[in-house]
C-alpha positions in Angstrom: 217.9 -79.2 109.3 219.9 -77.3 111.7 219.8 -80.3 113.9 220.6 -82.4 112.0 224.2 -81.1 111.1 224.7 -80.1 114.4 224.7 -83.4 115.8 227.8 -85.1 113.7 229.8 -81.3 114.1 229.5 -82.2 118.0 230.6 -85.8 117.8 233.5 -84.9 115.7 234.4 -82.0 118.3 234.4 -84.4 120.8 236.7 -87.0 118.9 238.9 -84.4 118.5 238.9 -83.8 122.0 240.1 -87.0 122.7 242.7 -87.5 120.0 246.3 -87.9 120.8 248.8 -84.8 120.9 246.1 -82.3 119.4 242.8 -83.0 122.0 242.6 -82.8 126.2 243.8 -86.7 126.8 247.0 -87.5 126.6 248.6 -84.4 125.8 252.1 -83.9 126.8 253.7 -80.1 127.9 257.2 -79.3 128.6 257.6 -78.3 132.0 259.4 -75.3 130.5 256.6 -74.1 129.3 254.2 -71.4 131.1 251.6 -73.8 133.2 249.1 -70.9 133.5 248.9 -70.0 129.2 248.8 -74.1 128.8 245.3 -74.6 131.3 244.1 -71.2 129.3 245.1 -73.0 125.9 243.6 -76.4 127.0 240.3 -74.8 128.1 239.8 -72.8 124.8 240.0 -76.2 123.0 236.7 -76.8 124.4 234.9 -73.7 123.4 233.2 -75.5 120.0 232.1 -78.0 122.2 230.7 -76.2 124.6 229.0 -74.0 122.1 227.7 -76.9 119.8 226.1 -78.7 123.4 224.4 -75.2 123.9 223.2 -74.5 120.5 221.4 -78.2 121.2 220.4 -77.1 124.1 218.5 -74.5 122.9 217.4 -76.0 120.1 215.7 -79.4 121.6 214.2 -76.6 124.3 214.0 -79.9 127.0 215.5 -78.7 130.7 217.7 -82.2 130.7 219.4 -80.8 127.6 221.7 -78.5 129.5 223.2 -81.2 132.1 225.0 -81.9 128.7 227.1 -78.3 129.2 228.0 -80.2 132.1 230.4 -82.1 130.0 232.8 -79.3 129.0 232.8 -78.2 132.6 234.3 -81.3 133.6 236.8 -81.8 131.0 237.9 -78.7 132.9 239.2 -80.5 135.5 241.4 -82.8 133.8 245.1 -82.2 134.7 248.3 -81.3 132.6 250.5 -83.5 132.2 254.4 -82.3 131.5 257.4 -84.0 131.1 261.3 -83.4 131.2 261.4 -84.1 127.3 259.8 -86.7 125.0 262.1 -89.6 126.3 261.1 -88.9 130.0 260.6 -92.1 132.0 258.6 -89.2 134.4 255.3 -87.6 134.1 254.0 -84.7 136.2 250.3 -84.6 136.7 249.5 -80.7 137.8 246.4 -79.3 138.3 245.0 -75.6 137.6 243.1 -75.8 141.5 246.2 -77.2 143.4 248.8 -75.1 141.3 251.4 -76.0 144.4 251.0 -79.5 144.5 251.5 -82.4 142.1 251.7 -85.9 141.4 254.6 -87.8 139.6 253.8 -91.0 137.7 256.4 -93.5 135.1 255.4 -92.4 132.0 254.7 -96.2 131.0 252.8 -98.2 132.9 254.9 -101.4 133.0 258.2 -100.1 133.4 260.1 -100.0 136.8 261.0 -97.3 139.1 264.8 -97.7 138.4 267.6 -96.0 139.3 267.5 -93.5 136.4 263.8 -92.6 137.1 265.1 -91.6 141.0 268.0 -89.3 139.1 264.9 -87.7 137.1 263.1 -87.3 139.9 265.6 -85.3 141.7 266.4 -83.2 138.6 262.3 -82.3 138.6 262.5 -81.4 142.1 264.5 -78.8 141.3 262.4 -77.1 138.5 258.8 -77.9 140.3 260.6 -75.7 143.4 261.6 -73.4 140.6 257.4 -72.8 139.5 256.5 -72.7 144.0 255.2 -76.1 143.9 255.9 -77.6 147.7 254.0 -81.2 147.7 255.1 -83.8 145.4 252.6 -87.4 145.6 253.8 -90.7 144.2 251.6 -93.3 144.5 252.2 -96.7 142.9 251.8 -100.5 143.7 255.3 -100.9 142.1 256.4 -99.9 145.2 256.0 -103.5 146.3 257.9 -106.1 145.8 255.5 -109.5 146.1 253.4 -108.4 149.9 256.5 -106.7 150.6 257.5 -102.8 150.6 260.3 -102.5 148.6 263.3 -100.9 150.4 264.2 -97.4 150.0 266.6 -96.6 151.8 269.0 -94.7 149.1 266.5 -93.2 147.2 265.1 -91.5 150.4 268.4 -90.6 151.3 269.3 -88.9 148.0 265.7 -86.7 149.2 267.1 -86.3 152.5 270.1 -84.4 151.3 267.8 -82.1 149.2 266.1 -81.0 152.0 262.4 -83.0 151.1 260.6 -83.9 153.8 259.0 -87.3 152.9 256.1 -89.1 154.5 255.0 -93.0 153.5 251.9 -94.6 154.1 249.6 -97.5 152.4 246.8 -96.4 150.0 243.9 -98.4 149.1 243.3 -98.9 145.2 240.0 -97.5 145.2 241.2 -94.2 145.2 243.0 -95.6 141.7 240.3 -97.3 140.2 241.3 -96.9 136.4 244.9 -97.2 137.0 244.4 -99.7 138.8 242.1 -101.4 135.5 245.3 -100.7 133.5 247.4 -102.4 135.6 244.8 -105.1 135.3 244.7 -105.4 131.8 248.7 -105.3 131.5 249.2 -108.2 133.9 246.1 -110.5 133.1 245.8 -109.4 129.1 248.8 -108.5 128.0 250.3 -110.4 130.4 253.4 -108.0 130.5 256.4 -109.4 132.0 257.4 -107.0 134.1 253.6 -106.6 136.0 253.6 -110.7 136.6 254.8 -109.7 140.2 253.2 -106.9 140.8 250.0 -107.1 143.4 247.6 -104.3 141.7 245.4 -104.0 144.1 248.5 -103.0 146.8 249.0 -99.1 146.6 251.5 -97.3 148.3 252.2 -93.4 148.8 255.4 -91.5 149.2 254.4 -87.7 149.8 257.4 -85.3 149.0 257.1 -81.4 150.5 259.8 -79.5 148.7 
């Protein structure tokens, strides 16, 4: 009987887990707030369903049973994501492992990196130095244009002037693999303008040390 109930409890945990704004996926943090109480406050969100997958565990008495704790382990490494503000056309991907390094994606997938996102970029720059972080990734294939790189001449010297250090170099999609299936299904499904010229599976990297 104990069973039983336990099974929908632990689906339900995981829904929630999942859920916009309150679950793991998703979830937006100002990059105000303290990075290290947001990991601790994202990791106690998955201490039902770590004890629900135990209790099963324990209860089925089967050794395969326990890979499923192996589920809340995982969801440990997903990364925070933080923001300027809720209108940021930036997101900040940071991890609790690499605390001085990040990576910088367009909030929405099928906008371009325009002049305002390079302004926004600059004004994170100066707050990610602010919390020690020195290595700043952006990869995208929006840095094309057609087969061709586009030209970044002013954006990189705007960097230049701030003292970043930038490198450039290709990247292969398959380190991308479900960004690069969202670009997918925005250009071929949704057939979103601004993706019609976009080559998905041609990823490059600009890596910024601060």
């Amino acid at each position: 009987m104990f069973e039983l109930a336990l099974y929908p409890i632990t689906f339900l945990v995981m829904l929630l887990l999942v859920m916009p704004r309150i679950g793991l996926i998703g979830v937006r943090i100002s990059i105000d707030a303290s990075m290290s109480h947001a990991f601790i406050k994202q990791a106690c969100k998955i201490t039902p369903l770590f004890v629900c997958l135990l209790l099963l565990a324990l209860q089925e008495q089967e050794g395969l049973s326990y890979l499923l704790l192996l589920v809340p382990i995982a969801l440990l490494f997903l990364p925070l994501v933080i923001q300027l503000n809720n209108s940021a056309l930036l997101s900040v991907e940071v991890s609790y492992f690499h605390p001085h390094s990040c990576k910088i994606h367009l909030t929405q997938i099928d906008q371009d990196f325009t002049r305002s996102c390079a302004i926004e970029l600059l004004q994170l720059i100066d707050l990610l130095r602010e919390k020690n972080v020195t290595k700043v990734t952006l990869s995208s294939p929006l840095f094309f244009k057609g087969e061709k790189l586009r030209k970044m001449t002013t954006f990189l010297q705007m960097l230049e002037k701030k003292n970043v250090h930038v490198t450039s170099a290709p990247t292969t999609w398959l380190r991308f693999p479900f960004a690069t299936f969202m670009l997918g299904l925005y250009k071929y499904l949704l057939r979103k303008p601004a993706m019609q010229s976009v080559t998905i599976t041609h990823w490059h990297t600009y890596t910024l040390y601060l």
